[in-house]
N, C-alpha and C positions, 0 to 999 in steps of 0.2 A: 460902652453901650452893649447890651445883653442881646443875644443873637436873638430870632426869633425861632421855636420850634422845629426840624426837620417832619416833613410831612411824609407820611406812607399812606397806602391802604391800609396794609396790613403787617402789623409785628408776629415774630413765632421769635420764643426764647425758650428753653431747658435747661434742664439741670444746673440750677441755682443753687442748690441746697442748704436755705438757709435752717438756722440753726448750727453751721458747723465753722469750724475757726478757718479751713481753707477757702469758705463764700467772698465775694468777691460783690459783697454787699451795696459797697457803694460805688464802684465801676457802673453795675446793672441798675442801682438807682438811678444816677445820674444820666444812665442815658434813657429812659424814660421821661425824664424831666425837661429833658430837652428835644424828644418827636411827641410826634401828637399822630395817630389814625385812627381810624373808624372800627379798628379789630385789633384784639392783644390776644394773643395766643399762647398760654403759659403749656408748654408740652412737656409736664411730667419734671417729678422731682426739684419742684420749685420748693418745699417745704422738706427737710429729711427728717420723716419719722422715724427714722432708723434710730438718727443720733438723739431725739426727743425723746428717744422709750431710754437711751444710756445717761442720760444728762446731756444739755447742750450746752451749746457756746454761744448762745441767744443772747444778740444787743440792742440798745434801741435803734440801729441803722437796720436792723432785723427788722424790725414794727413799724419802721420808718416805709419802706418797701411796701409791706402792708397797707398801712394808711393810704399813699399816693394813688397805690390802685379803688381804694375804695373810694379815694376823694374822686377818682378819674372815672367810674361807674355811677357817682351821683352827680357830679358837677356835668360832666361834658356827656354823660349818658355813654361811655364807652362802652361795647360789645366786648365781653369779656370770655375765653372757652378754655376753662382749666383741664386739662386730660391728665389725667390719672397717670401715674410712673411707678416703676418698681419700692421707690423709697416712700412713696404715699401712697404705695397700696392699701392700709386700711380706710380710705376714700369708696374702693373696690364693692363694698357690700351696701352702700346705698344709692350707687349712680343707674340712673340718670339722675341729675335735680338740676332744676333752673330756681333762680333768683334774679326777676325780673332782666336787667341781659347779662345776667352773670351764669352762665351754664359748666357744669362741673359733668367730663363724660370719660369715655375709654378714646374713643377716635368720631373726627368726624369728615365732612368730604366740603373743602375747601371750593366753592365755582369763581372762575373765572371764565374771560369771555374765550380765551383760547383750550381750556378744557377745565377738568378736574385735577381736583389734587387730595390725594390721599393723606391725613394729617392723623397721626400717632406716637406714642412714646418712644416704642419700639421692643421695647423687652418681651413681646411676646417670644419672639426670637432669640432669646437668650434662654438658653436650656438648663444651666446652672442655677440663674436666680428663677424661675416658674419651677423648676423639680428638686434643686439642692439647695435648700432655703437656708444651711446652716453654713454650706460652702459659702454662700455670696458675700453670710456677712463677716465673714469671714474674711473673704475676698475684702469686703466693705474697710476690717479693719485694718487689712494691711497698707491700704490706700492710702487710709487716711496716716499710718504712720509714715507712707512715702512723701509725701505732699508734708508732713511737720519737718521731715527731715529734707526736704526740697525747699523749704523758709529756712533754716537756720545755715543751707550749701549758700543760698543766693542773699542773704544780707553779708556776706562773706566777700560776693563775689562784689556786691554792690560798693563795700568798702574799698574793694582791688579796683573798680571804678571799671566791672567789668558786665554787660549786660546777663537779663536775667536767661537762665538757662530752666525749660524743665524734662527733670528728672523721670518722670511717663512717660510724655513724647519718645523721648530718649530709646528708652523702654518697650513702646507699640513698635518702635518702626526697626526694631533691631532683634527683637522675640519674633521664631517663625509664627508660633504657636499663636501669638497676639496678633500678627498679620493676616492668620488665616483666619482667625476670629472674625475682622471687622468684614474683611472679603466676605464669606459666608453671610456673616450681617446683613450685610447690605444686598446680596443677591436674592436671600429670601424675599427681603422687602419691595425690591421692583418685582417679584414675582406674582405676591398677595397684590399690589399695585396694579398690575395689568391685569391679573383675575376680576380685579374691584371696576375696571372697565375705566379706569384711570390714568392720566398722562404724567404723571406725580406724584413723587409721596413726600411726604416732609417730617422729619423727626430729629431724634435726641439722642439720648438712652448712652453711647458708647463715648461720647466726648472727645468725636473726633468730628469739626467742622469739615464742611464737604458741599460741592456745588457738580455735581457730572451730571453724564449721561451713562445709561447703564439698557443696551438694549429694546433702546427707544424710548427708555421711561427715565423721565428727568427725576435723581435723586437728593436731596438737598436735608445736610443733617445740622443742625442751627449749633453745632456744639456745646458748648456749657459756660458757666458763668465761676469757675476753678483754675482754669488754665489758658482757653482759648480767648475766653472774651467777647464770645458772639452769635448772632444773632440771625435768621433769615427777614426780608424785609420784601415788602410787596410792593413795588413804585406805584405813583400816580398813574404810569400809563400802562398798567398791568404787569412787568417784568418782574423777573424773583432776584435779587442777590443776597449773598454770602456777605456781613460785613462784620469788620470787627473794631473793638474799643479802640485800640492804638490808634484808629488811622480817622474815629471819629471824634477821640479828644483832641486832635489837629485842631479841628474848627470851634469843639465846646471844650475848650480845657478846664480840669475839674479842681476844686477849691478843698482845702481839708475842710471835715465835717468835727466841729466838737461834740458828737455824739457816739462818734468810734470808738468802739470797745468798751461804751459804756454796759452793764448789765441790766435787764428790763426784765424784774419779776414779771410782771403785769402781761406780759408777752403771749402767753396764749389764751388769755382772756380777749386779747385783740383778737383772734383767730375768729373768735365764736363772732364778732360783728361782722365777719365777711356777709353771711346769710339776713341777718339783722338789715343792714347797712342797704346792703343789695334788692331788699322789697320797698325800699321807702321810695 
């Protein structure tokens, strides 16, 4: 017998990046499919235009993604607030816009009954991708050839019958220069956070999940849907946690899908019904 739903207030998920072969398409499907709350928070780079203006890797578990939220904005009237990220920046030059509760913005200010919470991408603070547009994607491509060659180390290892290792992680936490990154990162951000009269901020952007305290200002970065797996979640009785896939396919374990890796021309013709979909 089929579980019923996990309930929240409120979801915040980032960097998705669908369209690209490292998305982690049906993971972040699946757990949608199985909460249900009153507010979905998509913060930033849930679409990568990056890899759409190069050619993608767009499948129908890509559309499929797609569809569910649309079904979830008309069926159950879900509060939907897409914020704008570095990889869908050309979003950038028409926001604000609402569609009925589907609001597409740069940041907005999350109430709760114990304070504010400041909700954004975060890349304003990334000084390479807003001034060296050519470094990022640059940067962009070299990722993604870490991450092809981080699939072909760990089907390796998977054979060796040994669990999966990643190759970034690895990488952040052993580069000084990558440590002081996220540091910097994140202290800007509880900074602009208490300036904004805020107890909170909640973001993406660097894909490193994260739940602290940082100088009185609770920081919380929902990581990505590539590596980490996860998610920030709003309980029922107000509280924020950090959670991620592993530990929620314990209770909703997930099914192969026969639509993996299938290719979906049609794919971003489904994009243009977001706006469509969302006035009905």
């Amino acid at each position: 017998m089929k579980k019923p739903p996990r309930k929240y207030k409120s979801i915040f998920i980032s960097d998705v990046h669908l369209g690209t072969a490292n998305c982690k398409v049906r993971e972040v499907t699946h757990f949608l499919e199985n909460t249900r709350s009153d507010r979905l928070v998509l913060n930033g780079d849930i679409i990568d235009g990056w890899q759409l203006n190069r050619g993608s890797d767009w499948t129908r578990l890509h559309t499929k993604f797609i569809r569910h939220i649309l079904q979830r904005i008309e069926q159950d009237k879900l509060e939907v607030i897409y914020l704008r990220g570095n990889h869908d920046d050309i979003l950038g030059q028409f926001l604000p816009i609402q569609f009925g509760s589907l609001t597409i913005d740069t940041e907005f200010i999350h109430e709760t009954d114990s304070g504010n919470y400041l909700v954004l991408h975060g890349d304003i603070f990334d000084t390479i991708t807003k001034n060296f547009v050519f470094l990022a994607h640059l940067g962009d491509w070299g990722y993604k050839l870490l991450m092809s060659l981080n699939r072909l180390y760990n089907k390796y290892r998977a054979w060796r019958g040994l669990e999966y290792y990643s190759m970034s992680k690895a990488i952040k936490a052993k580069v000084k220069q990558a440590v002081n990154f996220v540091s910097s990162f994140e202290e800007k951000l509880t900074k602009l956070t208490e300036a904004k009269g805020c107890k909170g901020v909640i973001c993406g952007h660097i894909h490193t999940p994260a739940d602290k305290t940082m100088n009185g200002i609770r920081y919380l970065n929902s990581g990505d849907w590539v590596e980490s797996l996860s998610a920030i979640v709003e309980n029922l009785d107000g509280s924020f946690e950090l959670i991620y896939f592993d530990k929620f396919a314990d209770d909703f374990p997930m099914t192969s899908d026969p639509d993996d890796k299938v290719a979906d021309p049609e794919s971003l013709s489904d994009l243009v019904d977001i706006g469509i979909m969302a006035q009905r």
